[in-house]
C-alpha positions, -999 to 999 in steps of 0.1 A, spaced: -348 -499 412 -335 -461 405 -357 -448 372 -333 -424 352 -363 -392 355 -339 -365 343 -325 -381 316 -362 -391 305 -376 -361 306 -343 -342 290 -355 -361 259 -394 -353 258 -382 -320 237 -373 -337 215 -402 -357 207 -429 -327 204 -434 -326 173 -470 -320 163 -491 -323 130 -492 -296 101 -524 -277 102 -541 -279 72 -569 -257 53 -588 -287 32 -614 -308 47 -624 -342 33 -642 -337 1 -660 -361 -23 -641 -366 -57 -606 -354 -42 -584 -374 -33 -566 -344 -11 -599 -349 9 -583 -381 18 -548 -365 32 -570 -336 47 -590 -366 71 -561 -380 77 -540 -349 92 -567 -337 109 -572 -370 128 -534 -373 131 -532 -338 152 -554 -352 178 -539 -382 180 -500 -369 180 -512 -342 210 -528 -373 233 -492 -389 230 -476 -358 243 -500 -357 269 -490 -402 279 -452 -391 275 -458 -358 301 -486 -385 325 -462 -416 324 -429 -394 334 -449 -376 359 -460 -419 370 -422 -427 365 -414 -399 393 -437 -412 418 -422 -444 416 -385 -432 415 -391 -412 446 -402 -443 462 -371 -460 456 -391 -487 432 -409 -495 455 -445 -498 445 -468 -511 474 -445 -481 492 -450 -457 462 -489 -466 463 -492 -464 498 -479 -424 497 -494 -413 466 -527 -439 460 -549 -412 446 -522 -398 422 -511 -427 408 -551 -440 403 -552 -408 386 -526 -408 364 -535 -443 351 -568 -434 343 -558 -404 328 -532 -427 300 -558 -451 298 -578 -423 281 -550 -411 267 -549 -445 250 -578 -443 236 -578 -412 221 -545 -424 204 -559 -457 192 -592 -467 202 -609 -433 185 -578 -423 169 -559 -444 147 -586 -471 143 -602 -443 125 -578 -438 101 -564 -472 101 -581 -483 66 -556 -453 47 -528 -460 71 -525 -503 67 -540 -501 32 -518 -474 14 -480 -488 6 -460 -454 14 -477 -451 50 -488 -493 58 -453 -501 79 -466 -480 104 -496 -499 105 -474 -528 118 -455 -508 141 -480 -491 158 -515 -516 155 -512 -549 134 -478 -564 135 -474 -598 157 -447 -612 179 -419 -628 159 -424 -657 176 -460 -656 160 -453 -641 127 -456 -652 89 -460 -642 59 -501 -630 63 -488 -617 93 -456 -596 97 -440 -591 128 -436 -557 147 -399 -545 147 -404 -530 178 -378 -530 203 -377 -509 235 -343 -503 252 -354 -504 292 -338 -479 322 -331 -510 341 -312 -525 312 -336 -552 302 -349 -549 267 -384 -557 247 -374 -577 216 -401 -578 187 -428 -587 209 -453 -578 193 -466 -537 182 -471 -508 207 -506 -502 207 -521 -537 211 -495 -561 225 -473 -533 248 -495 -504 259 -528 -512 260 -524 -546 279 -497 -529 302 -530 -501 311 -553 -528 314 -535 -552 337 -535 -585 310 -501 -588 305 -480 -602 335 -447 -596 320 -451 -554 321 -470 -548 351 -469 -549 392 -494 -572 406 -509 -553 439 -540 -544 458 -547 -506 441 -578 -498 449 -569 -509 490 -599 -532 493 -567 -559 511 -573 -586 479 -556 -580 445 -582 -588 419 -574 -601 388 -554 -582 362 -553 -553 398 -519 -540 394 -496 -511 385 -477 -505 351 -443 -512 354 -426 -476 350 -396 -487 327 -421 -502 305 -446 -471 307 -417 -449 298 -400 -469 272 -432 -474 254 -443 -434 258 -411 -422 243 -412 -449 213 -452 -442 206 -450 -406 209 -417 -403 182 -436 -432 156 -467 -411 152 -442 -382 151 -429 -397 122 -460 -407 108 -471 -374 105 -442 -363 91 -448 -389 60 -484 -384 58 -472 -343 53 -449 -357 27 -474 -385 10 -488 -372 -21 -520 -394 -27 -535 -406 -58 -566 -423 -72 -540 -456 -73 -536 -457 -37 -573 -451 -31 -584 -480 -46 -556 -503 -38 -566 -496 0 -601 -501 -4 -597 -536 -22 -564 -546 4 -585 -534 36 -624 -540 31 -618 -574 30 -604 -577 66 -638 -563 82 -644 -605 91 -613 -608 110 -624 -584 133 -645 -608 144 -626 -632 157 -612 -607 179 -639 -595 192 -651 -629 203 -614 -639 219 -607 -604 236 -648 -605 249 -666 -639 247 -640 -667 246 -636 -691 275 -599 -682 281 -598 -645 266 -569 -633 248 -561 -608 269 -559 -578 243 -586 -552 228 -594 -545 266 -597 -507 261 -632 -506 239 -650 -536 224 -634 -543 188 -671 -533 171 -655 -504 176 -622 -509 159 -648 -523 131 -664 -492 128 -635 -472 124 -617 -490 97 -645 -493 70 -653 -454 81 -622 -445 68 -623 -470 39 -655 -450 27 -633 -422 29 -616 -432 6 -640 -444 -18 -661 -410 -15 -623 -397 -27 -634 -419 -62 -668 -417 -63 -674 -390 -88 -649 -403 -109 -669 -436 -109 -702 -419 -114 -690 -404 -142 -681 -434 -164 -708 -454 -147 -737 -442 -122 -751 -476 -110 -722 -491 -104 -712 -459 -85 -746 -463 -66 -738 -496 -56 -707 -494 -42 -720 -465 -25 -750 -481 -16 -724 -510 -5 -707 -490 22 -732 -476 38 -750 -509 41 -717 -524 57 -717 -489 86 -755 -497 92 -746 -533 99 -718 -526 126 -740 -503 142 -769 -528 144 -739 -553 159 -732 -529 182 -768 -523 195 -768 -558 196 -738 -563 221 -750 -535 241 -780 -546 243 -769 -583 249 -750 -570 282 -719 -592 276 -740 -628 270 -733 -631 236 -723 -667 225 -696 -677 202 -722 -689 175 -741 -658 171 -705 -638 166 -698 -666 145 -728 -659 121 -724 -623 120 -689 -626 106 -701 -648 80 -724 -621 70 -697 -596 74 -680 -615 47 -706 -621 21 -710 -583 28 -672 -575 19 -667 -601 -5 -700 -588 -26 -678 -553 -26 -645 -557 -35 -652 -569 -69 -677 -539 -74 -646 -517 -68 -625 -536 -85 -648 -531 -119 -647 -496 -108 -607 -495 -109 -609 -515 -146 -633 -489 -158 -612 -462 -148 -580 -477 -164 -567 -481 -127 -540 -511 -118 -544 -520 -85 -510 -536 -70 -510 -572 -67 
């Protein structure tokens, strides 16, 4: 297998693209403070997918060189190629794991920005989708010719298992670490894959920082993301107990335990609502307080789960994640309609 290196890398100018600075910070009662958060997490995000594009054509060369060949490509350049997975593993994190999970509550929950939300994070296979659950129009043109078609988004079903070693289909089984046993999930990224899915990443956030630039918020989308994306702190959940606990585990969320994904999200749906807040206080304290109140209640009680998991070393049973989802939910459901009252008193029409 010849990998097309030139051509790849003739393109990577063309991709570099990297977020506006900008001068506000988040501040309560402004909802600019919510577009400030936002492009300032964006710009660390967009320059860790410059870095995967530069790590996984730098990959793609070893392999090339090699003729394809991966236990030969491995056996000439073992500590480079170690290296440079570990190095887009982090990489990966720092573009979803502590990057776009953070921001993920503005970008899923506002209507201008929420279809890269399904692009990038959320969206399913199309053999899996429905109505609740939209598939990921992703499709990635391979160097070998073969094609991925709608199979699910980038980030959870593409480049994070591909890292991780959980998806057969986009890896190289093989003994990496040279113990003379290939463990499970031991194995290389395939480098047509890696490539594709560098390129396609690094132009999507691109282009979501370009319409984040271009999004002009209001108090309207604030509270239409809080009431569309608080409620989904339960579902988390269930991920959390199928990527971690489950007898057969799902295979994704491999990079950090979804209590941190939790986190995240309802961080940056307080952002949001600290965007509102005065406005809410002004018409009507307690309920202001409340919702408030509400929030930081919900960011305690992840943190308390998280304690928990660490603390439980990996023996936590189904039941117990069980239970704290169901008081996740009485949590999220006691919310919403406190924000909704907010919106009502405030003359705000929340979509749908």
């Amino acid at each position: 297998m010849k990998f097309p290196l030139q051509r790849f890398l003739l393109l990577l100018p063309l991709l570099s693209v990297s977020a506006a600075p900008t001068e506000k910070s988040p501040q309560s009662g402004s909802v600019d403070g919510v577009k400030s958060f936002l492009l300032k997490t964006l710009t660390g995000i967009d320059k860790a997918a410059e870095a995967f594009v530069s790590d996984a054509a730098a990959y793609a060369k070893i392999i090339d060189a090699n003729g394809g060949d991966y236990a030969k490509a491995l056996a000439a350049s073992r500590g480079d190629l170690r290296a440079l997975v570990a190095k887009m593993q982090e990489e990966y994190k720092a573009m979803d794991s502590f990057g776009y999970e953070q921001i993920e509550g503005i970008v899923a929950g506002v209507e201008r920005l929420k279809e890269f939300d399904v692009y990038l994070d959320a969206g399913v296979p199309a053999a899996e989708s429905s109505n609740d659950s939209p598939a990921a129009p992703v499709v990635l043109h391979l160097s070998n010719g073969a094609k991925i078609d709608r199979e699910g988004c980038l980030f959870t079903y593409i480049i994070e298992p591909m890292l991780w070693g959980s998806q057969p289909k986009y890896v190289v089984p093989i003994d990496v670490d040279g113990d003379g046993k290939i463990a499970a999930k031991e194995s290389l990224p395939k480098a047509e894959v890696l490539t594709a899915a560098a390129m396609d990443v690094r132009a999507k956030i691109a282009d979501l920082v370009k319409t984040s630039n271009e999004w002009q918020p209001s108090i309207e989308d604030c509270f239409g993301a809080i009431v569309a994306m608080t409620p989904t702190l339960s579902g988390y959940f269930d991920d959390w107990k199928e990527s971690r606990y489950a007898g057969e585990t799902s295979g994704k969320f491999s990079a950090v335990s979804r209590v941190s994904d939790m986190k995240g999200i309802m961080q940056s749906v307080s952002v949001l609502y600290d965007a509102v807040n005065d406005r809410v206080k002004g018409r009507d304290p307690a309920l202001a307080k409340a919702i408030k109140q509400g929030f930081t209640g919900i960011l305690a009680f992840i943190d308390r789960v998280d304690a928990r998991e660490k603390k439980a070393a990996g023996k936590i049973s189904a039941a117990e994640i069980d239970e704290l989802a169901a008081q996740a939910k009485e949590k999220s459901d006691k919310l919403v309609p406190q924000v909704e009252q907010a919106a009502a008193i405030l003359n705000i029409k929340i979509a749908g």
